[in-house]
C-alpha positions, 0 to 999 in steps of 0.5 A: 510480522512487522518487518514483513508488512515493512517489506510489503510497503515498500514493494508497493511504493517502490519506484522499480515495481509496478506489479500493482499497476501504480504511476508514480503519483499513486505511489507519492499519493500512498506515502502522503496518506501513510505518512499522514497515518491514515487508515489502510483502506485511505492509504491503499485507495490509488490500487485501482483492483479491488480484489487486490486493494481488498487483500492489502488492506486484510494484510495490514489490519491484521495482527502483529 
């Protein structure tokens, strides 16, 4: 499960996808807060879509 929320984050920090929407601030904002190691719901604030900041965040908290 580790290796798949790896695959996840990076899919969502990567500079070759924007299906969540992101600039590339946001995504410098979520490596900042990441590498900061603050909670997901922190990390994943610059997702402008509720639902699916929302389901992010339920993925990452969820068990290993």
């Amino acid at each position: 499960m580790n290796e798949l929320k790896n695959f996840v984050y990076i899919s969502i920090i990567s500079a070759d996808n924007d299906e969540f929407g992101l600039t590339e601030d946001d995504k410098q904002e979520i490596i900042r807060r990441y590498d900061l190691e603050e909670s997901w719901d922190s990390i994943l604030e610059p997702i402008k879509d509720d639902k699916t900041r929302e389901m992010l965040i339920d993925f990452f908290n969820g068990e290993d």
